[in-house]
VMD Tcl script that builds the backbone (N, CA, C; Angstrom):
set m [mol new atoms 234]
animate dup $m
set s [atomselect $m all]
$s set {name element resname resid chain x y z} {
  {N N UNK 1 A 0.820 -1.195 0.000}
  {CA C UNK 1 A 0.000 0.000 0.000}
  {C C UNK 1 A 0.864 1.258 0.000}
  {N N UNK 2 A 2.236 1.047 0.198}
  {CA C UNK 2 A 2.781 2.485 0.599}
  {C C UNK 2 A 2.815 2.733 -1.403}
  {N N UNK 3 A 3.286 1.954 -2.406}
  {CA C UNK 3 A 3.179 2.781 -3.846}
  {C C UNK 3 A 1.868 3.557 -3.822}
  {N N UNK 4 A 0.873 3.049 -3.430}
  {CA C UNK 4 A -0.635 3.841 -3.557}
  {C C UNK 4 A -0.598 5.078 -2.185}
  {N N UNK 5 A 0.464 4.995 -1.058}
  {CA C UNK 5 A -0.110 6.227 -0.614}
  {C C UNK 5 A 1.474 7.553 -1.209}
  {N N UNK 6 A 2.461 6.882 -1.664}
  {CA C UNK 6 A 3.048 7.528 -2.574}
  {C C UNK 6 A 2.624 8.512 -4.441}
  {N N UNK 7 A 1.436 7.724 -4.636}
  {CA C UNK 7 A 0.666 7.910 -5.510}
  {C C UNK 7 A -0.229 9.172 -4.986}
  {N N UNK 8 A -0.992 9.504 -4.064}
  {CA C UNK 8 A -1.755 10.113 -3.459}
  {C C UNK 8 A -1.302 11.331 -2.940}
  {N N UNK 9 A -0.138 11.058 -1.959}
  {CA C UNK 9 A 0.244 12.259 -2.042}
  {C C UNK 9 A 1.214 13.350 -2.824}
  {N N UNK 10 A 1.857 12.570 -4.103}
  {CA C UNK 10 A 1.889 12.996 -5.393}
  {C C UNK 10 A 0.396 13.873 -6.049}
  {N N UNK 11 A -0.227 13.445 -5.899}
  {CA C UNK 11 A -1.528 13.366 -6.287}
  {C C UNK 11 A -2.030 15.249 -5.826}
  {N N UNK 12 A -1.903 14.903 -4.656}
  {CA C UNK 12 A -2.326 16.108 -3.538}
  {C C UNK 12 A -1.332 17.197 -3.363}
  {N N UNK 13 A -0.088 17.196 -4.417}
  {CA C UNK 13 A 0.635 18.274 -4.765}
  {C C UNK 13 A 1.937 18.442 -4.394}
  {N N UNK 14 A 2.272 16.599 -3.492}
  {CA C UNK 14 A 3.388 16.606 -3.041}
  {C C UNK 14 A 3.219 17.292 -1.756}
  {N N UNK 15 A 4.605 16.157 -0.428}
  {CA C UNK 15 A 4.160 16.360 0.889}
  {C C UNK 15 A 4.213 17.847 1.064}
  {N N UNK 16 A 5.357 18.641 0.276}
  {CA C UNK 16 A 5.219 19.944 1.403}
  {C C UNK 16 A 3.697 21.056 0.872}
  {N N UNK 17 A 3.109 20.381 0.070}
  {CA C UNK 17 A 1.539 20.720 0.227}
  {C C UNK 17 A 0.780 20.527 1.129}
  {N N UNK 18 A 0.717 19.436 1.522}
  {CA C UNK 18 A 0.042 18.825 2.283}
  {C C UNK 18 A 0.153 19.677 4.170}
  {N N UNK 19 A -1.152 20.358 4.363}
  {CA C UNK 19 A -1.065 20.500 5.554}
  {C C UNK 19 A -1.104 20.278 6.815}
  {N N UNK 20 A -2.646 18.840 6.299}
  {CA C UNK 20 A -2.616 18.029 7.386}
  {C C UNK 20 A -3.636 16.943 6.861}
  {N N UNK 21 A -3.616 15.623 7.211}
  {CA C UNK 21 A -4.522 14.558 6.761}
  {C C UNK 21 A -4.876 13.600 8.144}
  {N N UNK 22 A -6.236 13.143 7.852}
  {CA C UNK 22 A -6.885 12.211 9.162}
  {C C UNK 22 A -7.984 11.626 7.869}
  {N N UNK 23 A -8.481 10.354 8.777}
  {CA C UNK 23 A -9.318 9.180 8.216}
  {C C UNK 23 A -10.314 9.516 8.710}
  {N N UNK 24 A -11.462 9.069 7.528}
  {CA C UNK 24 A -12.579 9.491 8.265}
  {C C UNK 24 A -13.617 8.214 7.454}
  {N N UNK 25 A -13.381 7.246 7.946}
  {CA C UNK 25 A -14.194 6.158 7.456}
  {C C UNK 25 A -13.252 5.626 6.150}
  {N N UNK 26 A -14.185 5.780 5.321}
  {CA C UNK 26 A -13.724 5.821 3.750}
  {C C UNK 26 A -12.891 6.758 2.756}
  {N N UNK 27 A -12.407 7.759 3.722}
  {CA C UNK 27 A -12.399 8.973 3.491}
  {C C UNK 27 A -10.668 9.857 3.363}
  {N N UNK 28 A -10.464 10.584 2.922}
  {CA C UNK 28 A -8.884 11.078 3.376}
  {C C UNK 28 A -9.258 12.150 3.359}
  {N N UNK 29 A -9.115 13.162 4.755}
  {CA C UNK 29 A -9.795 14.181 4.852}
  {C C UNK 29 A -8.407 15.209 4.854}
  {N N UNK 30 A -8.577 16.029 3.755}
  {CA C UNK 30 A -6.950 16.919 3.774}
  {C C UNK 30 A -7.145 18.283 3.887}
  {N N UNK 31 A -6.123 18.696 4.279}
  {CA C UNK 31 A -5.397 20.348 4.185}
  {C C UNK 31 A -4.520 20.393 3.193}
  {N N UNK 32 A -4.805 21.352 2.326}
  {CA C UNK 32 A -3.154 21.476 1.449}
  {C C UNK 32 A -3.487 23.227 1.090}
  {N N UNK 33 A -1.763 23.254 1.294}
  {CA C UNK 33 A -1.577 25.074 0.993}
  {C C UNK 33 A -1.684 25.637 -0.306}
  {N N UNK 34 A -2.028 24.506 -0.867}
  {CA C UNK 34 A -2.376 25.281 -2.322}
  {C C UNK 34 A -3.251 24.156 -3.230}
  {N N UNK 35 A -4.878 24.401 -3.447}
  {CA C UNK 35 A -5.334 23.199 -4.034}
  {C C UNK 35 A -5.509 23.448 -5.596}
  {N N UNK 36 A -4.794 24.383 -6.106}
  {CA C UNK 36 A -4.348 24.330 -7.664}
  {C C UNK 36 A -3.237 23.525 -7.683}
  {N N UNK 37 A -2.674 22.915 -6.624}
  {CA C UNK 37 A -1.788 21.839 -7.074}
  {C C UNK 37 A -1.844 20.440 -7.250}
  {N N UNK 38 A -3.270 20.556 -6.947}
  {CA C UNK 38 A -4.108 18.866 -6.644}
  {C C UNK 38 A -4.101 18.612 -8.422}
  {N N UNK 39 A -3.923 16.751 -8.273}
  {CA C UNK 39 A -4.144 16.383 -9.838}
  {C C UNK 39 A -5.131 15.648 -9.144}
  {N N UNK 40 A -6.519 15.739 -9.948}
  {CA C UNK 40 A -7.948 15.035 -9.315}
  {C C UNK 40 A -7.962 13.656 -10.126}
  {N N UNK 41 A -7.061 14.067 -11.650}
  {CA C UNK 41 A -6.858 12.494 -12.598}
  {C C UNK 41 A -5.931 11.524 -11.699}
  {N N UNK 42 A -4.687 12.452 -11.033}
  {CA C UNK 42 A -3.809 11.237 -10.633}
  {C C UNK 42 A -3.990 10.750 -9.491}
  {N N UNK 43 A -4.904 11.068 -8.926}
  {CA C UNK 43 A -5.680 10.770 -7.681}
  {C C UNK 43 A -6.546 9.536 -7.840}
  {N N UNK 44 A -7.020 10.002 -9.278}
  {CA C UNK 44 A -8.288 8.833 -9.541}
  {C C UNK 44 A -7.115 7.577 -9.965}
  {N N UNK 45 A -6.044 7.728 -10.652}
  {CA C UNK 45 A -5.411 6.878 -11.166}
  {C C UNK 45 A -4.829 6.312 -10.023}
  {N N UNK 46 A -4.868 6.546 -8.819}
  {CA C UNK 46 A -4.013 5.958 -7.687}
  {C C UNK 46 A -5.091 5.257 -7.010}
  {N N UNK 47 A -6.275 4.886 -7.451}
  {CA C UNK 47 A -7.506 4.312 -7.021}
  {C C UNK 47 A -8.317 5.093 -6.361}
  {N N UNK 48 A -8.374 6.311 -6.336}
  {CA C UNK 48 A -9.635 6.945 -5.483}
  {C C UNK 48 A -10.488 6.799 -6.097}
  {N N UNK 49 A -11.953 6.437 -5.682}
  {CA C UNK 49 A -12.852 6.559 -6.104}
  {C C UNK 49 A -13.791 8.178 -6.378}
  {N N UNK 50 A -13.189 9.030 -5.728}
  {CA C UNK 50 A -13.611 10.344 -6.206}
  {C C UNK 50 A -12.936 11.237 -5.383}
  {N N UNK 51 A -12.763 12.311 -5.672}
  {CA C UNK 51 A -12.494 13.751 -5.114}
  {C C UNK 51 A -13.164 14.855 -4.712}
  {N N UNK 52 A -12.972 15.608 -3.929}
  {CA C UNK 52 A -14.049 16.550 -3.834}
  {C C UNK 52 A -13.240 17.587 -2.933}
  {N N UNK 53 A -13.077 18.618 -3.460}
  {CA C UNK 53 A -12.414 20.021 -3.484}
  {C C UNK 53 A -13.198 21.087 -2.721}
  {N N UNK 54 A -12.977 22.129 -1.984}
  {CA C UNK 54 A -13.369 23.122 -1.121}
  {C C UNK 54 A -12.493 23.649 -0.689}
  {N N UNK 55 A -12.257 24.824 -1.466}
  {CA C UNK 55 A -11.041 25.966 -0.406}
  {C C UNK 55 A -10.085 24.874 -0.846}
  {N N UNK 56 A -9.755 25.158 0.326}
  {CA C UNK 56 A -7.819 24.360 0.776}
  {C C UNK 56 A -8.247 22.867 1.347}
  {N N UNK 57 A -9.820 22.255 1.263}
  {CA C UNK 57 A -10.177 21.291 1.895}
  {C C UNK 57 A -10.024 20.059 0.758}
  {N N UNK 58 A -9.446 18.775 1.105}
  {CA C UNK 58 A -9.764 18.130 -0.146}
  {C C UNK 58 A -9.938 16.705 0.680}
  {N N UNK 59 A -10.970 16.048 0.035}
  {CA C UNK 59 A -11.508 14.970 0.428}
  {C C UNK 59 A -11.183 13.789 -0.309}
  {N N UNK 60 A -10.454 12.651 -0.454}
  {CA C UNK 60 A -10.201 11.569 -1.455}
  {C C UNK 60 A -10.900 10.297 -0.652}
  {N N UNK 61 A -11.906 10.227 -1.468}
  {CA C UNK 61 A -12.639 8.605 -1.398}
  {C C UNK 61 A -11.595 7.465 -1.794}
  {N N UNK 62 A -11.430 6.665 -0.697}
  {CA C UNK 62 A -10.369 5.390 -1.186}
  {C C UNK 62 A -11.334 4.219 -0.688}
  {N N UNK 63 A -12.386 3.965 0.145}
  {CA C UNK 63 A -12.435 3.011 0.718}
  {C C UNK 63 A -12.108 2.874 1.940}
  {N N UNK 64 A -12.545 1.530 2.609}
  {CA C UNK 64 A -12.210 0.872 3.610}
  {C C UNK 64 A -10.556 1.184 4.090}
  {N N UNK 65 A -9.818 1.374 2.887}
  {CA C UNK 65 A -8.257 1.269 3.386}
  {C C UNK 65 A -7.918 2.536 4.211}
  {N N UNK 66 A -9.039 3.152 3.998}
  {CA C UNK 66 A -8.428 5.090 4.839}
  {C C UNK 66 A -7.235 5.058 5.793}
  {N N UNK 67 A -7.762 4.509 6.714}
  {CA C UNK 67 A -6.501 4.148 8.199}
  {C C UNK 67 A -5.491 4.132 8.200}
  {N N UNK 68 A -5.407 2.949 6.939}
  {CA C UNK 68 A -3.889 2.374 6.723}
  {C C UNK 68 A -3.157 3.382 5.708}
  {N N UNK 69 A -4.018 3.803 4.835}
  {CA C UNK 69 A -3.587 4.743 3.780}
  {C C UNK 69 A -2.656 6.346 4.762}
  {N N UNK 70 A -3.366 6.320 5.819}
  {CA C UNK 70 A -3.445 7.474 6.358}
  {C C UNK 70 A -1.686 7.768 6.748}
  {N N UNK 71 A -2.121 6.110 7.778}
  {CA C UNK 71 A -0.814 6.111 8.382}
  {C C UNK 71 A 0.116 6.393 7.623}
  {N N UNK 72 A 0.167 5.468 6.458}
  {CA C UNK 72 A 1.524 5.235 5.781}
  {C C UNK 72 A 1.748 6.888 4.945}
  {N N UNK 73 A 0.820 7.749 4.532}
  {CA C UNK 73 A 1.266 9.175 4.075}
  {C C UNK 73 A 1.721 9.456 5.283}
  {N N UNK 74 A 0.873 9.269 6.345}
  {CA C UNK 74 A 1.733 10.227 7.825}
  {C C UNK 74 A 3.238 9.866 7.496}
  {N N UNK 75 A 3.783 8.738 7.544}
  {CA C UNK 75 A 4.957 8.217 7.485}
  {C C UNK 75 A 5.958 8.651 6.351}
  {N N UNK 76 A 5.300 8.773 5.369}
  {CA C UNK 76 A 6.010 9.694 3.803}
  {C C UNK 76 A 5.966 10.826 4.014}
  {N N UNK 77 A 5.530 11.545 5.005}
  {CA C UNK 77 A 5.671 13.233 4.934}
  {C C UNK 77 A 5.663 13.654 6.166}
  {N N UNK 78 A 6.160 12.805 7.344}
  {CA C UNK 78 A 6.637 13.302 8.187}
  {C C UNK 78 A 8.159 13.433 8.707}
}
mol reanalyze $m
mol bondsrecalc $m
mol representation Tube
mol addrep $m
């Protein structure tokens, strides 16, 4: 799983975008400092099932795996 959470947060503009991420079910619930840097295709191509954008808020549907997904970005960008 870590190529797919390497994928993701590529995805989300690369870690030093990334402001802050937590699981929320099915869910990858994000902060990023700039969401013109989000790719919503390479997101989908890393298996999300959808995206959904607000402000600096970005939401990636993955599934059941959220948790584990979570951890292992915590671990790539901390």
């Amino acid at each position: 799983m870590a190529d797919k959470a390497a994928a993701i947060v590529s995805g989300l503009g690369g870690a030093d975008n990334i402001e802050d991420i937590e699981a929320c079910i099915t869910r990858l619930r994000t902060e990023v400092s700039d969401a013109g840097k989000v790719d919503e295709p390479a997101l989908k191509a890393a298996g999300a099932h959808g995206v959904l954008v607000s402000g600096n808020v970005v939401q990636v549907v993955v599934g059941p795996e959220a948790d584990q997904l979570t951890d292992d970005i915590n671990d790539l960008i901390d």
